[in-house]
C-alpha positions as CSV (number, residue, x, y, z in Angstrom):
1,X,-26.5,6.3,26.8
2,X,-26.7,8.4,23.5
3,X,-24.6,6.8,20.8
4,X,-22.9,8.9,18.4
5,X,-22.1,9.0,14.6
6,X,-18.8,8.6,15.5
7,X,-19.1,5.6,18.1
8,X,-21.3,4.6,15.3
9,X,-19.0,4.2,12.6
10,X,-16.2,2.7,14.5
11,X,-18.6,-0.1,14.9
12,X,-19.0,-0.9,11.6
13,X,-17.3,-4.2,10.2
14,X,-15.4,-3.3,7.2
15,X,-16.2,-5.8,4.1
16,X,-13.4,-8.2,3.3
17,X,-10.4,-7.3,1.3
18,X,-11.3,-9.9,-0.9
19,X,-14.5,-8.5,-1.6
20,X,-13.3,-5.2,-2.1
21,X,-11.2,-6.6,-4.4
22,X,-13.4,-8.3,-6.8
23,X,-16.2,-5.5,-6.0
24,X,-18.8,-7.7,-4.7
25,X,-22.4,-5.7,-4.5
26,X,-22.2,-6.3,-1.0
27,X,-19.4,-3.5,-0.8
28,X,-21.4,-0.7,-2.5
29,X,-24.4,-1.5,-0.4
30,X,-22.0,-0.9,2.3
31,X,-20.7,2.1,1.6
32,X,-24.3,3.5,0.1
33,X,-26.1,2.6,3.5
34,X,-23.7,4.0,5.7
35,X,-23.0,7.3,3.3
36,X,-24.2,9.6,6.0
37,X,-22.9,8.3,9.2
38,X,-18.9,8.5,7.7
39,X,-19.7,11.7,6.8
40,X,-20.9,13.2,10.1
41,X,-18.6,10.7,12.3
42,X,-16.2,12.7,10.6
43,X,-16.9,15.8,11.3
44,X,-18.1,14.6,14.7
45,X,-13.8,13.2,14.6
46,X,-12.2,16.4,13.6
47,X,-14.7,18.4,16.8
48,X,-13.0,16.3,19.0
49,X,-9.3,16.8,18.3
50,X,-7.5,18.1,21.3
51,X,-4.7,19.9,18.7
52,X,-6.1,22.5,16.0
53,X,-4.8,20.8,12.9
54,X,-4.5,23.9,10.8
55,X,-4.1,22.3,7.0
56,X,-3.1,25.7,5.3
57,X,-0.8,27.4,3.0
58,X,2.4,27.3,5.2
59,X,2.4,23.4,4.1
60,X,3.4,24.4,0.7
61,X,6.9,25.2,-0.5
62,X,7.9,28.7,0.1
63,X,9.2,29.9,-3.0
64,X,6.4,27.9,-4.7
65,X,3.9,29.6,-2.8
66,X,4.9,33.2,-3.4
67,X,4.9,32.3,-6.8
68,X,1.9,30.6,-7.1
69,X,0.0,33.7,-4.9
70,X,1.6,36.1,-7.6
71,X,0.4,34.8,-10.6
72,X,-3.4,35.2,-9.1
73,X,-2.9,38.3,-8.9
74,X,-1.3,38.9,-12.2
75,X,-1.2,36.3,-14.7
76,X,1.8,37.9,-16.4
77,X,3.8,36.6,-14.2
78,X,3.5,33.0,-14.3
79,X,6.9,32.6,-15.4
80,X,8.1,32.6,-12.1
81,X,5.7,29.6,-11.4
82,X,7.5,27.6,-14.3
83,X,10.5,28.4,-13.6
84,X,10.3,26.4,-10.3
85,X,8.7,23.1,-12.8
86,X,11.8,21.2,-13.9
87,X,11.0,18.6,-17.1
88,X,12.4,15.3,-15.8
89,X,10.7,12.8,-18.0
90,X,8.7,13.9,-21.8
91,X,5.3,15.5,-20.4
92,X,6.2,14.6,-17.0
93,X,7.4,18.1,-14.5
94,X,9.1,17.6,-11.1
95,X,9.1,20.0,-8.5
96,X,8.7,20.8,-5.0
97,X,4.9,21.2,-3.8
98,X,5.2,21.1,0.1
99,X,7.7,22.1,3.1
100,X,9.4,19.3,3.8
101,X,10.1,20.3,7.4
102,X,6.1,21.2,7.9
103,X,4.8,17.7,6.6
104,X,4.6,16.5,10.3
105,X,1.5,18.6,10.4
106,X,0.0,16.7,7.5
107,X,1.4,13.3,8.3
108,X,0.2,13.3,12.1
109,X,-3.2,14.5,10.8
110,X,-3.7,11.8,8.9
111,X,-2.2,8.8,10.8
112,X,-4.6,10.6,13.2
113,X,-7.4,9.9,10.9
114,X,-5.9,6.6,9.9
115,X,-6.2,5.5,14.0
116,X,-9.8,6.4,15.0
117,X,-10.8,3.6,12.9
118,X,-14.0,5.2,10.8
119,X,-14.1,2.9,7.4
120,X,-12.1,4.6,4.5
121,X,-12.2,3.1,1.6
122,X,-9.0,2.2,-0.4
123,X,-8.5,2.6,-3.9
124,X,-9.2,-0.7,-5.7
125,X,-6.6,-2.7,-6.2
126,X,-4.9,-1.9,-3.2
127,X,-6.8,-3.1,-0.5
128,X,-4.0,-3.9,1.3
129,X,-2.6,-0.2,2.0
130,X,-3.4,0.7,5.4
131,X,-2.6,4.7,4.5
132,X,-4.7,4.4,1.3
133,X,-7.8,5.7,1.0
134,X,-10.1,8.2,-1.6
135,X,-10.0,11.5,-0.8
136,X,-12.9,13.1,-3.2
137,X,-16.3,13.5,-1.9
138,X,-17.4,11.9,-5.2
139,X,-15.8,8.6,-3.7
140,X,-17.4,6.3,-1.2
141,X,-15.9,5.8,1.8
142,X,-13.6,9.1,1.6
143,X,-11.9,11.1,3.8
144,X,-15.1,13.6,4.3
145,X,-13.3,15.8,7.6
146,X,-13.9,19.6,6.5
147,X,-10.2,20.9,7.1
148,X,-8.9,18.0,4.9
149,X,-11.5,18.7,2.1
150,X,-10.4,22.3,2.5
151,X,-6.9,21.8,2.6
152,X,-7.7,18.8,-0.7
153,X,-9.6,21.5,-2.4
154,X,-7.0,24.2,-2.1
155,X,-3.9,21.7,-3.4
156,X,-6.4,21.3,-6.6
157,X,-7.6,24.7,-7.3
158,X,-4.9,26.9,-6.7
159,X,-2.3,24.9,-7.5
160,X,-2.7,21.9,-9.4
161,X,-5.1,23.2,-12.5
162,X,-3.8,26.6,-13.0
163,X,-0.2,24.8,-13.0
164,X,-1.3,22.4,-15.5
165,X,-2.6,24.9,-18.1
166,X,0.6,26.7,-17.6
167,X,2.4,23.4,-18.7
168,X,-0.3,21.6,-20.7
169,X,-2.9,23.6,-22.5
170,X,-4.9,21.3,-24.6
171,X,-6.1,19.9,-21.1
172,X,-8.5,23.2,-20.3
173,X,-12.3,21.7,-20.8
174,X,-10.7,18.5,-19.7
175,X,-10.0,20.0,-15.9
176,X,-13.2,20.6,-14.6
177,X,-14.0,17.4,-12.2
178,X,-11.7,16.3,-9.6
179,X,-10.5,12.6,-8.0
180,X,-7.7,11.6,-5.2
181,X,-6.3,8.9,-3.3
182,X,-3.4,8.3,-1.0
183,X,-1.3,5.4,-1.3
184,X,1.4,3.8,1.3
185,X,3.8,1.3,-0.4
186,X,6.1,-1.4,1.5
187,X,7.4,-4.4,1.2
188,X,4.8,-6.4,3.2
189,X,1.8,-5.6,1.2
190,X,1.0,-3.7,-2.1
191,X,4.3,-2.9,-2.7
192,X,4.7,-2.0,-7.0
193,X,1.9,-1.0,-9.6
194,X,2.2,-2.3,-13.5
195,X,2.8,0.2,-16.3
196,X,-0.1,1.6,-16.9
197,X,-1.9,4.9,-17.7
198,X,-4.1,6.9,-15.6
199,X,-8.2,8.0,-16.8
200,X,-7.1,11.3,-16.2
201,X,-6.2,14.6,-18.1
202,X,-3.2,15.2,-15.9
203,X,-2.2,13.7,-13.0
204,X,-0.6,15.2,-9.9
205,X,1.5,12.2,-7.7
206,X,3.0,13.7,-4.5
207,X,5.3,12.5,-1.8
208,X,4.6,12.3,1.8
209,X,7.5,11.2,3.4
210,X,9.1,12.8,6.3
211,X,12.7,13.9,6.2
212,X,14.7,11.1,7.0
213,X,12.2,8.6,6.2
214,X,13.9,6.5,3.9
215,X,13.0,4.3,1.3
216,X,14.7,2.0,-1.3
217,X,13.2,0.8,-4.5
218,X,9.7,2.4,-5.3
219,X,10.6,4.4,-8.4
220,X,8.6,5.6,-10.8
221,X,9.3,5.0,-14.5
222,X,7.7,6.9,-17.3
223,X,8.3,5.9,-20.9
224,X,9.9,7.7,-23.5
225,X,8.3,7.2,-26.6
226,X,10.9,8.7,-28.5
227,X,13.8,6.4,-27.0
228,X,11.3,3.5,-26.4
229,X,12.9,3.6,-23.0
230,X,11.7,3.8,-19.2
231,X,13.2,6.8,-17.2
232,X,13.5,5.8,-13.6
233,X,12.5,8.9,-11.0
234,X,12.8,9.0,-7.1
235,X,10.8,11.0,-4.8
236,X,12.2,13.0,-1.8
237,X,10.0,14.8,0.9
238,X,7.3,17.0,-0.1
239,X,8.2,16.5,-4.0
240,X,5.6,16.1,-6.9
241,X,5.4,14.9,-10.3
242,X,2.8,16.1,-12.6
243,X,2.4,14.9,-15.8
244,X,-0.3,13.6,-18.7
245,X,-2.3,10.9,-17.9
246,X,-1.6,9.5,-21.3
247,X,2.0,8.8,-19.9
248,X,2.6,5.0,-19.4
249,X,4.4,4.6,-15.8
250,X,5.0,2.5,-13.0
251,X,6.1,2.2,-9.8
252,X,8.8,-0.5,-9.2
253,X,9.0,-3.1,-5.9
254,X,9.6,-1.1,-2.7
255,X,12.6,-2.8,-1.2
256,X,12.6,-1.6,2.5
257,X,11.1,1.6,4.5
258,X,7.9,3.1,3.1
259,X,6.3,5.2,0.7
260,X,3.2,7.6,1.2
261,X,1.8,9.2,-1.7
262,X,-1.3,11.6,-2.8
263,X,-2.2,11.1,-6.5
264,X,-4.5,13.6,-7.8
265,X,-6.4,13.6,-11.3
266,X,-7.9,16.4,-12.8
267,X,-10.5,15.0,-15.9
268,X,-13.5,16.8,-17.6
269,X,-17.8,15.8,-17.4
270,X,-18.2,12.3,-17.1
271,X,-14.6,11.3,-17.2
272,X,-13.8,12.8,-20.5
273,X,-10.0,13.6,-21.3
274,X,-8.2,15.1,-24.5
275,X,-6.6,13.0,-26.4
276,X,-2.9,12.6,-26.4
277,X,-1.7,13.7,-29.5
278,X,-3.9,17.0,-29.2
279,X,-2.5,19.8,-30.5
280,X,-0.9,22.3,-27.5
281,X,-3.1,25.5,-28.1
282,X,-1.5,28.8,-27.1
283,X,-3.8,30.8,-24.9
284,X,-3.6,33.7,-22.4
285,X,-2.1,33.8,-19.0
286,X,-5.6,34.9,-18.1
287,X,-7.3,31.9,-18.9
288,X,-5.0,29.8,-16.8
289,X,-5.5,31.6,-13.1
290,X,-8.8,31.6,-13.5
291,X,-11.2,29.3,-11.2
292,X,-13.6,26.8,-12.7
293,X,-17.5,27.4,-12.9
294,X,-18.3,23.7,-13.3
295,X,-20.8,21.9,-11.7
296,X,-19.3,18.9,-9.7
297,X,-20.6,15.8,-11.0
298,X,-20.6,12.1,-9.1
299,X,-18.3,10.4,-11.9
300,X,-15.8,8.6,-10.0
301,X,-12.9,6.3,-12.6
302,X,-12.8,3.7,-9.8
């Protein structure tokens, strides 16, 4: 009997979370050698589905949609794009990226791809987090079904780099390379993250949660230099926060429920990011809404 790439990879043994953790060689060996079988078990995955997960623009917010679609056509009209960004936090932007009555769709396709049990790897220091895993093809072990990395791919382009030129200029030459990760937080396992900041240009951190999914604890704090204090922010359902990756934050102890995030970075060649007291350039709505011509390279931070 004919074995498949998908039969295949649900056969492989995981490495230990303990070597994950201290990245033994034996876990990039792993995840070198069986490069090509995740990738087709994948798509081998996604042929199979009895439902047609269709990952597409009616996901995101209405209002930030139309927006969003307008401004491609005509830069001029970006405002109405920023006028939907809300400054919660110095350098840090709230608003609301996806439907929160259509993020079933998203959440059953991925606790979908979470059950069939092909190897994802999770983001280091978090090898507890059954829902994490990278999401970039320049990360091992990541989430390689095509409608995800079109869906991925779309999130980042159309909305996450033109939006952070609109907000943060100085990061254009810094935006051209891509990385992602989901993240689930609970009480039981990786539950909080230090203050820290991220090896990105900007950074894009968006909530998964279903209506009515409730969480307590599991803020995110961002300091203030200015007051040398930590502003405490909550998600709800289909909300982002996109901010410098120069901005120290953390995320405080989940107290009960669950959390399940996407964090996306935007960074230039080779992981190289501006620096953070660079000067805020004025530039033309033109150059914002505008797609990048950049190779892809195979940096990955982690």
């Amino acid at each position: 009997m004919l074995v498949t790439q998908l039969q295949k990879a649900q056969a492989l043994k995981l490495p230990s979370q303990a070597a994950m953790l201290y990245r033994e060689s034996s876990v990039q060996h792993f995840w070198d050698t069986n490069k090509s079988t995740l990738v087709d078990a994948w798509v081998e995955w996604e042929k199979k589905q009895e439902s047609s997960f269709l990952l597409n623009g009616s996901l995101f917010d209405k209002r930030l949609r139309e927006a969003v679609t307008q401004a491609w056509q005509d830069p001029s009209k970006e405002l109405a794009v920023q006028d939907l960004l809300t400054e919660v936090a110095p350098d840090v932007y709230q608003f609301q990226l996806f439907n929160p009555t259509k993020l079933i769709e998203l959440r059953t396709y991925l606790e979908n791809a979470w059950n069939v049990k092909v190897p994802l790897r999770p983001p280091y220091g978090i090898a507890l987090n059954r829902g994490g895993a990278m999401l970039d093809k320049r990360s091992e072990g990541y989430l390689a079904a095509p409608s995800f990395q079109a869906f991925y791919q779309e999130i980042l382009d159309i909305y996450m780099r033109p939006i952070s030129r609109l907000l943060f200029s100085e990061i254009i030459g810094f935006d051209s390379q891509t990385f992602g990760f989901s993240i689930n937080y609970k009480p039981t396992t990786d539950n909080s993250l230090r203050p820290h900041t991220d090896a990105s240009a900007v950074t894009l951190n968006v909530n998964l949660n279903l209506p009515g999914e409730e969480f307590t604890g599991s803020n995110m704090n961002f300091f203030d230099q200015s007051s040398g204090q930590m502003i405490p922010l909550k998600f709800t359902p289909g909300s982002a926060m996109l901010h410098r990756g120069s901005v120290v934050h953390s995320a405080q102890p989940i107290q009960s429920g669950e959390r399940t995030n996407f964090v996306l970075w935007l960074f230039g060649d080779r992981g190289q990011i501006p620096l953070s007291n660079t000067e805020r350039p004025t530039i033309p709505a033109c150059e914002r809404w505008t797609k990048t011509q950049s190779h892809t390279d195979n940096y990955a931070p982690f």
